[in-house]
C-alpha positions in Angstrom: -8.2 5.5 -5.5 -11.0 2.7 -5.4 -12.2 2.1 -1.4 -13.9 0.0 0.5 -17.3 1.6 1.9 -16.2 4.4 2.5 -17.1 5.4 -1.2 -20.3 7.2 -2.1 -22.7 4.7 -3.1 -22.9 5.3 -6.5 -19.2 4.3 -7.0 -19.4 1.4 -4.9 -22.7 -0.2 -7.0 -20.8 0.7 -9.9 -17.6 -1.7 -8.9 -19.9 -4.0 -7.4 -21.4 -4.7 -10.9 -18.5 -4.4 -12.6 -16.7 -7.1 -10.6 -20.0 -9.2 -9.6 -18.9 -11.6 -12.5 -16.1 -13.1 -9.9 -18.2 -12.8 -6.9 -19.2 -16.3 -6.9 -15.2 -18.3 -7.4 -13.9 -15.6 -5.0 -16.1 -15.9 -2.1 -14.8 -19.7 -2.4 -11.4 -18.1 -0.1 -10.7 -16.2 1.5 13.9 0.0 5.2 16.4 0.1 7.5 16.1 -1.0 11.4 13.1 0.9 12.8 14.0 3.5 15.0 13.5 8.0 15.5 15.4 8.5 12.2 13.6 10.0 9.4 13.9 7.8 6.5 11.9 6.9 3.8 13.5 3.3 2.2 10.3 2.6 0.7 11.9 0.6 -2.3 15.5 1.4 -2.0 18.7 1.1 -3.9 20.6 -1.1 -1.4 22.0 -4.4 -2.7 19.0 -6.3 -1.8 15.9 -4.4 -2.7 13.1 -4.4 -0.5 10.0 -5.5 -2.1 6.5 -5.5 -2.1 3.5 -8.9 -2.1 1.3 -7.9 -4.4 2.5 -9.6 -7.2 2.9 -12.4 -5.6 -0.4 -11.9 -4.1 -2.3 -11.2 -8.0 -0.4 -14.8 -8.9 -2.2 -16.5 -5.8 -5.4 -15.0 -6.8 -4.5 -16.9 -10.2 -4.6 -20.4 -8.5 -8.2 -19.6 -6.6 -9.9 -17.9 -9.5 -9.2 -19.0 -13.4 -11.4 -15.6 -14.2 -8.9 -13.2 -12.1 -7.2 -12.0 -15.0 -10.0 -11.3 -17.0 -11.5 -9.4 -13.3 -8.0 -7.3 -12.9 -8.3 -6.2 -16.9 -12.2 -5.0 -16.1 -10.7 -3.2 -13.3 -8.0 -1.4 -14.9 -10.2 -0.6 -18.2 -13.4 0.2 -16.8 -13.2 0.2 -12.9 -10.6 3.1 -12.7 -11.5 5.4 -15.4 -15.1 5.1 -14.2 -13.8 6.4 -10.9 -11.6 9.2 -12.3 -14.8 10.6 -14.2 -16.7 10.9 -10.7 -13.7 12.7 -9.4 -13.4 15.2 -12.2 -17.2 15.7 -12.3 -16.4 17.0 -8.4 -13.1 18.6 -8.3 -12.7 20.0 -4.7 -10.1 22.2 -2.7 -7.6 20.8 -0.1 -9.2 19.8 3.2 -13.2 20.0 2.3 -14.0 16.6 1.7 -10.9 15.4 3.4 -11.4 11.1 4.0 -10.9 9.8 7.2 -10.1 6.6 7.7 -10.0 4.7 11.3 -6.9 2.0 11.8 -5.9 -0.1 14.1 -2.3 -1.2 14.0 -1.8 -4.5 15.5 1.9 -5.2 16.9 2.7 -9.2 16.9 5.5 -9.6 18.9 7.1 -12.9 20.8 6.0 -14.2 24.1 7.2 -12.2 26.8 9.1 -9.5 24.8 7.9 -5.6 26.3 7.1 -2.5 24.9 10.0 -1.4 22.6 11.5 -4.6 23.0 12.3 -6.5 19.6 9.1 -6.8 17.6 6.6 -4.9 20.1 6.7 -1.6 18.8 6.3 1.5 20.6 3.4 3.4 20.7 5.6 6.1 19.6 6.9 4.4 17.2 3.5 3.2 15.5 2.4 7.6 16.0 5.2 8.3 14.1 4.4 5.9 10.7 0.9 7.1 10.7 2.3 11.1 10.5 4.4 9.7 7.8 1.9 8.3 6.1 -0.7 10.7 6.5 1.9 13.6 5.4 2.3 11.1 2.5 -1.6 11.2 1.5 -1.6 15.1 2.2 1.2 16.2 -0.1 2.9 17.6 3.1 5.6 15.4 2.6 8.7 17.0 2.8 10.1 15.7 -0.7 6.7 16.8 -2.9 8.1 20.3 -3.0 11.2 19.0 -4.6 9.6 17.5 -7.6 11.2 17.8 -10.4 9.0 20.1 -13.0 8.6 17.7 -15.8 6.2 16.1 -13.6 5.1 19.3 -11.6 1.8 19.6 -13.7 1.2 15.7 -12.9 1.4 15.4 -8.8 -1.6 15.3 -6.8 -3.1 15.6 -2.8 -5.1 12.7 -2.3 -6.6 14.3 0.7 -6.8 10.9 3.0 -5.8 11.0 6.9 -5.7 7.9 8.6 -6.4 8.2 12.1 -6.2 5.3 14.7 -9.4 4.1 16.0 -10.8 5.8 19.5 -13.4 3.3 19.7 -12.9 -0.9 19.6 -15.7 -2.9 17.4 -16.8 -3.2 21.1 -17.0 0.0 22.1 -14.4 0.7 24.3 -12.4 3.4 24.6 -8.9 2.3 22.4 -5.3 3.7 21.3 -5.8 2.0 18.3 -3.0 -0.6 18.6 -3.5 -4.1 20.0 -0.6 -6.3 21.2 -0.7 -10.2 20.7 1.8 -12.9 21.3 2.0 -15.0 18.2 5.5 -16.8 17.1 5.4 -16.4 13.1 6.5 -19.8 11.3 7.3 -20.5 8.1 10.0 -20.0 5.6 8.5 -17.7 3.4 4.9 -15.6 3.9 3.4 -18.1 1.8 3.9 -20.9 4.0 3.5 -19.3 7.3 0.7 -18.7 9.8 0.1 -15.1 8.9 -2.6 -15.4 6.9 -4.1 -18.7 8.2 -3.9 -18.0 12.1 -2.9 -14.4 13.2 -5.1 -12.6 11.1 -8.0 -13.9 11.5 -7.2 -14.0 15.0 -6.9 -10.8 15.8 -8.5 -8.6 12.9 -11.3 -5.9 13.6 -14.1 -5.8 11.4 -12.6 -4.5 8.0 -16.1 -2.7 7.1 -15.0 -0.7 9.8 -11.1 -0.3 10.4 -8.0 -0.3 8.2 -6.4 -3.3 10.0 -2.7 -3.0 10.0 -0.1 -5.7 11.0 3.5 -5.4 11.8 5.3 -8.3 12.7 8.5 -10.4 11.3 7.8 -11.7 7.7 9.6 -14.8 7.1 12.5 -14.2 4.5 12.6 -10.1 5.6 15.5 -8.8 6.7 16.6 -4.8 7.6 18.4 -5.1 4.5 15.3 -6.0 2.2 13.4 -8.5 1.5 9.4 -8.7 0.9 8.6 -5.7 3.5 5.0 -5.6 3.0 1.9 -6.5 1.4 -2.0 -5.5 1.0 -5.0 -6.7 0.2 -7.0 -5.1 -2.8 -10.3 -4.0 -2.7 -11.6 -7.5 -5.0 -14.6 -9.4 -4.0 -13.9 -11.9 -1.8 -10.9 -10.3 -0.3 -12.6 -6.7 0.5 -13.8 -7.7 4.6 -12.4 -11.0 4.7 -10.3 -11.9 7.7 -6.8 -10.9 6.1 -8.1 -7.4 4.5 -5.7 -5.1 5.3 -2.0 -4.2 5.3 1.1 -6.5 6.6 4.5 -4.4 7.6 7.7 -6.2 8.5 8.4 -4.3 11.9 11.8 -3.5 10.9 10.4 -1.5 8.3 7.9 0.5 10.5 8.4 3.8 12.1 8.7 7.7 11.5 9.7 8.5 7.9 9.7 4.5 6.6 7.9 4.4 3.3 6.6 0.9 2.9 3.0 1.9 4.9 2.6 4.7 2.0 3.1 1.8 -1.0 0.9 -0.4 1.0 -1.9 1.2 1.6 -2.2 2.7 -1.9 -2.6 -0.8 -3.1 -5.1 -1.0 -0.3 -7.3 1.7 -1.9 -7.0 0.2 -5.2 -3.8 1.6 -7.1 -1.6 -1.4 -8.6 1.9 -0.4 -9.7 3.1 1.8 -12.3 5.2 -0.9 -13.8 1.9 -3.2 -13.1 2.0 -6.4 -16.5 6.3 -5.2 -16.5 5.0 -5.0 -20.5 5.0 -1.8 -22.4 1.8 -3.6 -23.6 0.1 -3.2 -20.0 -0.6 -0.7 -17.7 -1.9 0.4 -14.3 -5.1 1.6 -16.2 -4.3 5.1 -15.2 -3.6 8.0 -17.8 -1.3 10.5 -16.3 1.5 7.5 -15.1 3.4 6.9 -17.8 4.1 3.1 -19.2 6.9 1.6 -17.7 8.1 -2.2 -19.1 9.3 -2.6 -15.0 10.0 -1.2 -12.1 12.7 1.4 -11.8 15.1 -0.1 -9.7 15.0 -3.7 -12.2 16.4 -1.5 -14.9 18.8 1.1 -13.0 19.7 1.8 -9.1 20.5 5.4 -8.4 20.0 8.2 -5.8 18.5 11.8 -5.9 20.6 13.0 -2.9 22.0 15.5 -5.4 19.4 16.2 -7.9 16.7 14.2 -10.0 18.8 12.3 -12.9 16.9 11.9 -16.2 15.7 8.2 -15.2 15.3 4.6 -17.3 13.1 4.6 -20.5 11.9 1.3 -21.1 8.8 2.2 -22.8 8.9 4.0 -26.3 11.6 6.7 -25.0 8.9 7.9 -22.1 10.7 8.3 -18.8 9.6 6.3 -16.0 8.1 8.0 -13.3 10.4 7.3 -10.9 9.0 9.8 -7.8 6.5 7.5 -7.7 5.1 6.0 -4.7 3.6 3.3 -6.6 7.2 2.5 -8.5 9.8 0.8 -6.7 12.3 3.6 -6.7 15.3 4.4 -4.8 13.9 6.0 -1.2 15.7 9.5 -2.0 13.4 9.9 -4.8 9.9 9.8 -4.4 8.0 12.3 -3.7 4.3 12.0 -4.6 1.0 10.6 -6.5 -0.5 11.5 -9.1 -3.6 13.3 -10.0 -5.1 10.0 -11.9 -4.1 7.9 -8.9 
């Protein structure tokens, strides 16, 4: 996984010269109800599938930067497998270089709603998405022991906690989570003030936090729906006053799987199905091709088992335990080594 600065510097002068083509042009710009329940929707096989923004986010990148394809293809060919040859020359055991990362979760609710009212989270609430998500980045998931052997050899332990801040950019003494009153207009995230007005209103310095935002995104419903989006660690984006990671509130709490997705695209992984071509790929050896995602081509469970899943891609089965797939919620269980 690519990061911020929180890579050795050797890795993060490599992908500075590797992307320092684009510099210039990019500088120009900038599951279910939430509740105790333990539930991981993540990309679920209800009617209408929840979603992530990142595609839509690489297509906006389009319009501000002619060059961004030719940046995402130096990324995937020579950003990535530079970084997995740094991590093989250093293979180390669970827990002794462990990366900690500092959030800060900021809750945008209506005027005048209270804690645990409507869109102002709880505090609880917001303590039980990070243990999801750190047990996520741990392999202490629950569902990694259940993988299914065929891809046994392939799951990894990324070895990431995220932990939320103890100290504000001014010092203070801090839970971590902020609470702003902010009405969200718009029809869909593209036209709304998110990006244009709450972010940059309320973000901590992104050299120094993992901002997170949860808040209503316009066209999101508890039934599906965009549910959340990153920034990726690109020139021009990496510190700006978006970086970070936007939840739909309904699809926050203990056991929701939308923050895990997220913030792997935070730290640089795109999707397995990333081009939705058997001709492209995530740039990453050990996750097999897949021409989309999993639930485009066939919705099923794994309540009961791990079914043989779709082939779209020379008779290979897509790696449907994926976090990085969009995958029915029952099924995934893990990352991969490579990623």
């Amino acid at each position: 996984m690519a990061l911020r600065t929180t890579l050795p510097s050797v890795l993060v002068s490599l992908m500075v010269w590797l992307l320092m083509p684009f510099q210039n042009t990019l500088a120009q710009h900038a599951a279910e109800p939430h509740g105790n329940q333990h539930f991981h929707p993540s990309f679920s096989n209800e009617k209408s599938a929840p979603s992530c923004g990142f595609d839509e986010w690489k297509a906006e990148m389009r319009n501000i930067n002619p060059d961004f394809d030719q940046w995402y293809e130096n990324y995937k060919k020579h950003v990535i497998p530079s970084l997995l040859e740094a991590q093989a020359a250093k293979p180390t055991a669970r827990g002794v270089n462990t990366l900690y990362i500092p959030v800060v979760v900021h809750v945008i609710h209506r005027p005048g709603e209270e804690i645990g009212e409507g869109q102002n989270l709880t505090t609880e609430l917001i303590q039980g998405q990070l243990e999801t998500l750190n047990e996520d980045f741990a392999a202490l998931n629950a569902k990694f022991s259940e993988t299914p052997d065929r891809w046994k050899a392939s799951v990894g332990n990324p070895d990431i906690q995220f932990c939320l801040a103890s100290i504000d950019p001014e010092g203070n003494a801090t839970d971590g989570i902020t609470r702003d009153e902010f009405i969200v207009t718009g029809a869909t995230r593209q036209t709304s003030n998110i990006g244009r007005e709450i972010q940059p209103a309320t973000i901590w310095d992104p050299k120094k936090y993992f901002n997170i935002w949860t808040l209503p995104i316009p066209g999101t419903s508890a039934g599906g729906g965009v549910t959340g989006y990153a920034t990726f660690p690109t020139i021009g984006v990496s510190n700006s006053n978006t970086d970070g990671a936007v939840l739909d509130y309904r699809w926050t709490g203990p056991g929701a799987g939308t923050l895990t997705h997220e913030a792997g695209h935070y730290l640089g992984l795109p999707h397995t199905f990333d081009g939705d071509s058997c001709n492209d790929d995530d740039g990453i050896d050990d996750t097999p091709n897949q021409g989309n995602d999993t639930n485009d081509t066939r919705r099923f469970n794994c309540n009961q088992g791990f079914p043989i899943g779709p082939m779209t891609c020379d008779g290979v089965e897509h790696m449907y335990i994926n976090y990085m797939d969009y995958s029915p919620g029952s099924c995934v269980t893990s990352f991969t080594n490579g990623q």
